[in-house]
C-alpha positions as semicolon CSV with decimal commas, in nm:
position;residue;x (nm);y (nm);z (nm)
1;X;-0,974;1,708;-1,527
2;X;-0,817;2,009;-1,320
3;X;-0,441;1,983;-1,281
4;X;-0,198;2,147;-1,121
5;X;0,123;2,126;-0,959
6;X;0,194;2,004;-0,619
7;X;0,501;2,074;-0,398
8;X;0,527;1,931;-0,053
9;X;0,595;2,191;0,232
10;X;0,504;2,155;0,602
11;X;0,455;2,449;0,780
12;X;0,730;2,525;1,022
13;X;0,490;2,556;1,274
14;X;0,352;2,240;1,245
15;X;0,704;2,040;1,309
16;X;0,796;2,257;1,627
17;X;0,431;2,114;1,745
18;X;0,531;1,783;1,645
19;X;0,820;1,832;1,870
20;X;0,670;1,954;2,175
21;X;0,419;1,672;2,166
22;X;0,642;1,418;2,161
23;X;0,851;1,627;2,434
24;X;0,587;1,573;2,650
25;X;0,483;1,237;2,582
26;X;0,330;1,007;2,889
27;X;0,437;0,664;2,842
28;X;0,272;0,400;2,987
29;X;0,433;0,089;3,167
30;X;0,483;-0,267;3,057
31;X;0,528;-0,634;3,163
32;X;0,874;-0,686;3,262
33;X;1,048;-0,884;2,985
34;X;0,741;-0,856;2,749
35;X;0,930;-0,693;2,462
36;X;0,717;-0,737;2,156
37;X;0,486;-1,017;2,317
38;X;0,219;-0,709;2,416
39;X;0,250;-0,486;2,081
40;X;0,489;-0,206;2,072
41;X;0,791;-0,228;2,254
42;X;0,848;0,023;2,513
43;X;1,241;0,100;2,518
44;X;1,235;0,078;2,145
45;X;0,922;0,342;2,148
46;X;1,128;0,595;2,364
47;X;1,457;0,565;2,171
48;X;1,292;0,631;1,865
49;X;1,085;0,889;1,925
50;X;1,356;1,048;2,100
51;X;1,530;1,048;1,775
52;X;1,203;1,183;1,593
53;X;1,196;1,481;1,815
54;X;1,602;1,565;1,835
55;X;1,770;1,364;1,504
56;X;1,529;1,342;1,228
57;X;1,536;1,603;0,976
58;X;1,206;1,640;0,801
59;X;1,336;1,877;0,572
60;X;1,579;1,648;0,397
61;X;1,244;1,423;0,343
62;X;1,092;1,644;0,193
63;X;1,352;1,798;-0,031
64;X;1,378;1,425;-0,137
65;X;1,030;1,391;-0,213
66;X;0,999;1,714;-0,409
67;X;1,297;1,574;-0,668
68;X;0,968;1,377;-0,820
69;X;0,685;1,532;-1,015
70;X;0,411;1,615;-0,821
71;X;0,088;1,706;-0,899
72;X;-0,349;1,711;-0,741
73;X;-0,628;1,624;-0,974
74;X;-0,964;1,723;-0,890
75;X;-1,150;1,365;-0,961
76;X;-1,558;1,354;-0,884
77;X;-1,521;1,591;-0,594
78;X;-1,186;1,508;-0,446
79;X;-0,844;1,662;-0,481
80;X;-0,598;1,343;-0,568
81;X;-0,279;1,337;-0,532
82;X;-0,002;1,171;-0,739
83;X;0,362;1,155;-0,852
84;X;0,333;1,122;-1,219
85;X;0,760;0,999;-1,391
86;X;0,779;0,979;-1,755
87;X;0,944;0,664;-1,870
88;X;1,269;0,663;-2,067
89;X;1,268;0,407;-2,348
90;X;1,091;0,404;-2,714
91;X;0,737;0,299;-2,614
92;X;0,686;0,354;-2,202
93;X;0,368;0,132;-2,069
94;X;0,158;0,361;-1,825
95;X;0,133;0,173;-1,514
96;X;-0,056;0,309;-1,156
97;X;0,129;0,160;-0,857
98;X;-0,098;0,157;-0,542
99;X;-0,017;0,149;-0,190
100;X;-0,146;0,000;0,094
101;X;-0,190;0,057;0,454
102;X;-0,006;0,150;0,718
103;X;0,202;0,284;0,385
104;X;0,142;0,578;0,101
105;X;0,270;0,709;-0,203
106;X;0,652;0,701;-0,056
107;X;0,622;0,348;0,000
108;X;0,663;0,306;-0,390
109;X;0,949;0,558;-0,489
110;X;1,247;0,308;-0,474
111;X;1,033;0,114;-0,766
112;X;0,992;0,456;-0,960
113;X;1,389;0,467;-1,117
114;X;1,368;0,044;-1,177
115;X;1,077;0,085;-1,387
116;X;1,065;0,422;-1,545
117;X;1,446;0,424;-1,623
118;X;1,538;0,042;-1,639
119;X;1,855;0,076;-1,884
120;X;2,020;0,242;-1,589
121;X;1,951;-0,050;-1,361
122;X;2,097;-0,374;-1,548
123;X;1,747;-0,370;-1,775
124;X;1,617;-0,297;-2,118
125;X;1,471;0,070;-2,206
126;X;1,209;-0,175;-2,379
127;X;1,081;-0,267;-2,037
128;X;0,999;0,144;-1,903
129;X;0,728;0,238;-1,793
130;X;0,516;0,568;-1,771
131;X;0,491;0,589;-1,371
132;X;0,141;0,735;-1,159
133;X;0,145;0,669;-0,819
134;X;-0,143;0,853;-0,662
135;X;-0,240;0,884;-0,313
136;X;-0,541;0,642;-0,188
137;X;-0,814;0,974;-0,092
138;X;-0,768;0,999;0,338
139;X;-0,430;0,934;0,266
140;X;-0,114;1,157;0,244
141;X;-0,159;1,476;0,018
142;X;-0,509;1,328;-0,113
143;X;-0,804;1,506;0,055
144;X;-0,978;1,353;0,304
145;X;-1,334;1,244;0,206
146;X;-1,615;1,383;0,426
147;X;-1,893;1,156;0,262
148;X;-1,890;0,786;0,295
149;X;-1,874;0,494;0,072
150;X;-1,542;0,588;-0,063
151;X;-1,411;0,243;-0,059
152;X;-1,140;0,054;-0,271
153;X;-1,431;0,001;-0,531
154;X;-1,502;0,405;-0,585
155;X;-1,102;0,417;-0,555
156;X;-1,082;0,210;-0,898
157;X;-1,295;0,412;-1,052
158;X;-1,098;0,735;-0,946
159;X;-0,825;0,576;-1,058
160;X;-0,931;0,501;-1,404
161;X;-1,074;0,863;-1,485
162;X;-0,725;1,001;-1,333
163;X;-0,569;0,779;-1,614
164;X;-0,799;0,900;-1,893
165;X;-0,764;1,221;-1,776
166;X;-0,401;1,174;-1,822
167;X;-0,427;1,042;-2,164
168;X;-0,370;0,699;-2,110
169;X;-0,641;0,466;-2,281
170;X;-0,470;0,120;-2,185
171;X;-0,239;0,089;-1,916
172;X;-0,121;-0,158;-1,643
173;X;-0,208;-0,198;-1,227
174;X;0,013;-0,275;-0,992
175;X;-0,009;-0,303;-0,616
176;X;0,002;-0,474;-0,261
177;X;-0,255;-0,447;0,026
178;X;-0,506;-0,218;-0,072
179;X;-0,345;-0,187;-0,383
180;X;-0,393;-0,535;-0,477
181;X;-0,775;-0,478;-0,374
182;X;-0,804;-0,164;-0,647
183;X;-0,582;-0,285;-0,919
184;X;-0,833;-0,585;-0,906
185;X;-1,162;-0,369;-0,901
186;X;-1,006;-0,137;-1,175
187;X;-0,962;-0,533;-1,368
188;X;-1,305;-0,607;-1,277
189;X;-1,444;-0,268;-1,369
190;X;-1,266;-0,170;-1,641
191;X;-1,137;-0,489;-1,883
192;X;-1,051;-0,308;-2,168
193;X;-0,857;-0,044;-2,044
194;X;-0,592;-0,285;-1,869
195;X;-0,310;-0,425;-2,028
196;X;-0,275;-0,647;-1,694
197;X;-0,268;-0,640;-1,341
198;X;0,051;-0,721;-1,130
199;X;-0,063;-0,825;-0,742
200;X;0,229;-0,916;-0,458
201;X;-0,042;-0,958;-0,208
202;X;-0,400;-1,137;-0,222
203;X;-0,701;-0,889;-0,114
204;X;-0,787;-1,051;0,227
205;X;-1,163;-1,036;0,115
206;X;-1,178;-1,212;-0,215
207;X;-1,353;-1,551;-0,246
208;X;-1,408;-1,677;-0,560
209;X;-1,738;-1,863;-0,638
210;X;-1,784;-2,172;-0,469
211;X;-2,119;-2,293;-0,578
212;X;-2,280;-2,542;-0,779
213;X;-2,028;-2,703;-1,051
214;X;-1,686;-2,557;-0,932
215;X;-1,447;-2,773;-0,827
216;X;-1,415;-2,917;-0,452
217;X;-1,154;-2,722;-0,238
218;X;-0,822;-2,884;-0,283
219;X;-0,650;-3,008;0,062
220;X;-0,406;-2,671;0,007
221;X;-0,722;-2,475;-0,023
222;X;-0,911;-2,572;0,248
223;X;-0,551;-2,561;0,474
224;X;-0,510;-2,194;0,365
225;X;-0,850;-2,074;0,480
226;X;-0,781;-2,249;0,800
227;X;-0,415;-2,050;0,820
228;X;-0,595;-1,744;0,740
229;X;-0,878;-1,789;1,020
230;X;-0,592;-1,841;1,244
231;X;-0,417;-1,551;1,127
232;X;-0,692;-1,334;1,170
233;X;-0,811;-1,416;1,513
234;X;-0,447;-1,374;1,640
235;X;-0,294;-1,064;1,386
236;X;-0,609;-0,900;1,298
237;X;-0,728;-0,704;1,603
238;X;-0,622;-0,360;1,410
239;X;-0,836;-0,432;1,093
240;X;-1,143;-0,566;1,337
241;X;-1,061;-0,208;1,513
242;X;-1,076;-0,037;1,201
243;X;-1,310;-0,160;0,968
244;X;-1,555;-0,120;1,268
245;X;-1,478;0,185;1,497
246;X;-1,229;0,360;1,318
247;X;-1,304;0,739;1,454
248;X;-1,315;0,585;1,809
249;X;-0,954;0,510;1,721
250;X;-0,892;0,818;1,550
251;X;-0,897;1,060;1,850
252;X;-0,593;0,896;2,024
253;X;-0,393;0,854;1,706
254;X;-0,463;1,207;1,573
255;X;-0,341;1,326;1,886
256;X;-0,070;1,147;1,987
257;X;0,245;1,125;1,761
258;X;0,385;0,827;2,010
259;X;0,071;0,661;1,977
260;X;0,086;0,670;1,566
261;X;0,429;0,600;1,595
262;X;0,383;0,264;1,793
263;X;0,046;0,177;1,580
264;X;0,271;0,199;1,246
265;X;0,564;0,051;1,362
266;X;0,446;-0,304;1,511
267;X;0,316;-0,377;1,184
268;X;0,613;-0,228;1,040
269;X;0,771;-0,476;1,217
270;X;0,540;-0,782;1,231
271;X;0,479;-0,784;0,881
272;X;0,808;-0,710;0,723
273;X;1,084;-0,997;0,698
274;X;1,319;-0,853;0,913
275;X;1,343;-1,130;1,182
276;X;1,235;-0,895;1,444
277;X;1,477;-0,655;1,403
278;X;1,293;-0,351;1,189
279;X;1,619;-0,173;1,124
280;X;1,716;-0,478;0,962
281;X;1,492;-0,391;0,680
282;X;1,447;-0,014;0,732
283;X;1,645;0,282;0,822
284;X;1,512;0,528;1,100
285;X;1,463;0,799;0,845
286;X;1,290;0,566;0,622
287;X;1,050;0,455;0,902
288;X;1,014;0,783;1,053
289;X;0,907;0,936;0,706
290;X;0,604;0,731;0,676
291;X;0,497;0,853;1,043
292;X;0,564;1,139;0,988
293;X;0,343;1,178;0,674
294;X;0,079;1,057;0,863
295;X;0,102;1,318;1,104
296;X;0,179;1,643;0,921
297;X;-0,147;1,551;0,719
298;X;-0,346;1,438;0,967
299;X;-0,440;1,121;0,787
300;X;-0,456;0,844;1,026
301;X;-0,840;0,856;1,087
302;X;-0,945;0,898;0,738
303;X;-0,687;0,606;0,634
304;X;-0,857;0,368;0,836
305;X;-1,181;0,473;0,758
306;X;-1,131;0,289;0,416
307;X;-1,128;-0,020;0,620
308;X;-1,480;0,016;0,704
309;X;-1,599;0,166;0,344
310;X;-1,463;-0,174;0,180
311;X;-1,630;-0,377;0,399
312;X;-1,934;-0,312;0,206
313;X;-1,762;-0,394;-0,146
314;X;-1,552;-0,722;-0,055
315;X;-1,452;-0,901;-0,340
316;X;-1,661;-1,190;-0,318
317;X;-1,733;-1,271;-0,675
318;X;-2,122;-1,450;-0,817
319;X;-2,137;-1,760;-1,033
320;X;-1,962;-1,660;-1,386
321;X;-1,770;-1,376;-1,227
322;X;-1,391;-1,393;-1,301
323;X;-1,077;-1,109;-1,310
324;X;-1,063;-1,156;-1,697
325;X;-0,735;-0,953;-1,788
326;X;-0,414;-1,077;-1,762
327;X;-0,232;-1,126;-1,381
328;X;0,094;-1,171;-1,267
329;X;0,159;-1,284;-0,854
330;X;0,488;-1,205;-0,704
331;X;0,432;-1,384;-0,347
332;X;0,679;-1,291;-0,117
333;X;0,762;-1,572;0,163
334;X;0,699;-1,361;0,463
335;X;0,375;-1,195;0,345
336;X;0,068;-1,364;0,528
337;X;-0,218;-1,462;0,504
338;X;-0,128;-1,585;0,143
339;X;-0,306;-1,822;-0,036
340;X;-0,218;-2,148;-0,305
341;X;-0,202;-2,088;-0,623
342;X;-0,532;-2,284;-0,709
343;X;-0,751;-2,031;-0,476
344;X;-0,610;-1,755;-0,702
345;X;-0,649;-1,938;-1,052
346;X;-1,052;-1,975;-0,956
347;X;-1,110;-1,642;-1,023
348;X;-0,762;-1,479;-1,163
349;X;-0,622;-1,573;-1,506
350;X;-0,272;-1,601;-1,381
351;X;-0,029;-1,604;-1,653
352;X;0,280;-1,548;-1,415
353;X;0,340;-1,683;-1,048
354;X;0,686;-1,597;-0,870
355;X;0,781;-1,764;-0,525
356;X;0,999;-1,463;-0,430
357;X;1,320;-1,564;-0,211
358;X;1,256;-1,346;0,064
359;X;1,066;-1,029;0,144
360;X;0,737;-0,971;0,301
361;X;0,454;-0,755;0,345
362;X;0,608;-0,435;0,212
363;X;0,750;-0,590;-0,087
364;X;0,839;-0,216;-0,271
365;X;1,000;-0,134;0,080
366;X;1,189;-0,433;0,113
367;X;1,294;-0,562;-0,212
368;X;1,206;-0,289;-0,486
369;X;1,500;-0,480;-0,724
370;X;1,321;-0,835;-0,678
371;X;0,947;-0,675;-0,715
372;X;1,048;-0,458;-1,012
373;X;1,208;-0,720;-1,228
374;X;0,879;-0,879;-1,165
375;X;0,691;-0,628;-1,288
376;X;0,880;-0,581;-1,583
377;X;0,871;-0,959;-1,693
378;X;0,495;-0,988;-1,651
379;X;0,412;-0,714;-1,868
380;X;0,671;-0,761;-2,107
381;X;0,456;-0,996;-2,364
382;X;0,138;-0,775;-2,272
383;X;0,301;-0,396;-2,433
């Protein structure tokens, strides 16, 4: 496996055109008092991209960023990125975090001191953990694939060579969204190799057999599939959008830095337990960093393109087919669809289920202390 060093830096030239785009930005109109009833909320849209173009200081991002190790692999054709911490304690468990969408790699870092250092936050150096945190290919520093198919399926398998090629034999998973889609297919593909898999969100396409000799659906069951069909029809324009046209959508989002601003932060907000108040859970910075990573690598096409790729490898598992390693569920209240514990068990062994107090789709994000500690007890009996 090729290795080398990576350190982020953004041409200067490339921020001063960030700025002039959103100097010039045409906003549209809206219906009088609609505030977040249409999508993106106008006034909220100009403040903060106001403060985008004139308060927010890439450079301290990026400095930030750079304080972690940072390295590319070149992995069956495609240049991968990934932060890769070294765990302090006697016997560090290697463990790939994955992120999800509309997120990346920085959507993990406040996990990265809680697990690779816990001794220094209230835990035991027992519990560290060897930290890789790559970048999904399309997203962030990862390159952009040109062919198709590269789905969360081929993503497991990238995933599992960059962990050989790192010298890890057995390791953990971890992830939400998309990462909870290729932690699974790395279970599912790659048994033996996986100490366990830790999930805090439910891959929206898995369906466990339901044939001949499996039990009826339990009256929780069947009422989740009807909260998720509901759910869908009323929150899931954007993966509809995606998983069918995404280069359609590309052109405007590419192009626009209001645009990708107000396509990120709706589900920023709508998904996050902040009680419709995003700064509640997330600073401006914070926010504005995960845009903004989007932009400078031009990312936002080939990150949705994955929704498309996966619909051709859903995880809809045949008679006999089960995750057979260990799993641990951290469901957080405000993350939706999310099903009972009994749809899970039909396919996952789940040896550890928290109901989390609070939190919600951007668990890492919201509550890194809460997820972490999760984390660290569900692989504790599995080192």
């Amino acid at each position: 496996m090729d290795l080398t060093p990576f350190q982020i830096r953004v041409p200067e030239t490339v921020l001063q055109d960030l700025r002039e785009r959103l100097a010039r930005t045409r906003f549209p109109d809206a219906v009088a008092g609609s505030v977040w009833g249409y999508g993106a909320e106008l006034d909220y849209l100009r403040d903060l991209a106001a403060y985008w173009r004139d308060g927010f200081d890439w450079r301290e991002q990026e400095r930030a960023l750079n304080a972690l190790h940072h390295f590319r692999a070149s992995i069956d054709g495609l240049a991968i990125h990934f932060v890769h911490e070294a765990g302090r304690g006697p016997r560090p468990l290697p463990l790939v975090l994955t992120h999800g969408w509309p997120g990346s790699f920085a959507e993990l870092l406040k996990l990265a001191p809680l697990l690779t250092d816990p001794a220094s936050h209230g835990g035991s150096p027992e519990d560290a953990f060897d930290l890789v945190i790559p970048s999904i290919p399309g997203f962030g520093f990862s390159e952009r694939p040109a062919r198709p198919g590269v789905s969360n399926r081929s993503v497991a398998l990238l995933w599992h060579a960059l962990m050989r090629g790192l010298g890890y034999s057995r390791y953990g998973a971890q992830g939400g969204d998309w990462g909870a889609g290729i932690s699974t297919w790395l279970a599912l593909l790659h048994p033996a190799s996986l100490a366990g898999i830790h999930l805090n969100y439910i891959p929206g396409s898995y369906r466990p057999d339901l044939g001949s000799g499996t039990a009826p659906l339990a009256p929780e069951e069947a009422a989740f599939l009807e909260q998720k069909a509901q759910w869908y029809e009323e929150e899931g324009g954007y993966a509809h959008a995606q998983g069918t046209r995404p280069q359609t959508l590309a052109y405007g989002l590419n192009d626009s830095p209001v645009g990708l601003l107000a396509w990120i932060v709706e589900k920023l907000r709508a998904w996050s337990d902040c009680g419709g108040q995003l700064e509640r859970r997330f600073g401006r910075d914070e926010v504005l960093t995960h845009v903004t990573l989007y932009w400078v690598t031009e990312t936002i096409g080939s990150s949705m393109r994955l929704y498309r790729e996966s619909r051709h490898t859903p995880l809809q598992l045949g008679p006999g087919e089960r995750v057979r390693v260990p799993c641990g569920i951290a469901h957080f209240p405000l993350e939706a669809p999310h099903p009972p514990r009994a749809w899970v068990e039909r396919a996952y062994d789940v040896r550890r289920w928290t109901e989390m107090p609070r939190g919600g789709h951007f668990a890492a994000m919201e509550e890194p202390e809460l997820l972490a500690e999760d984390i660290r007890a569900f692989f504790r009996p599995l080192r």
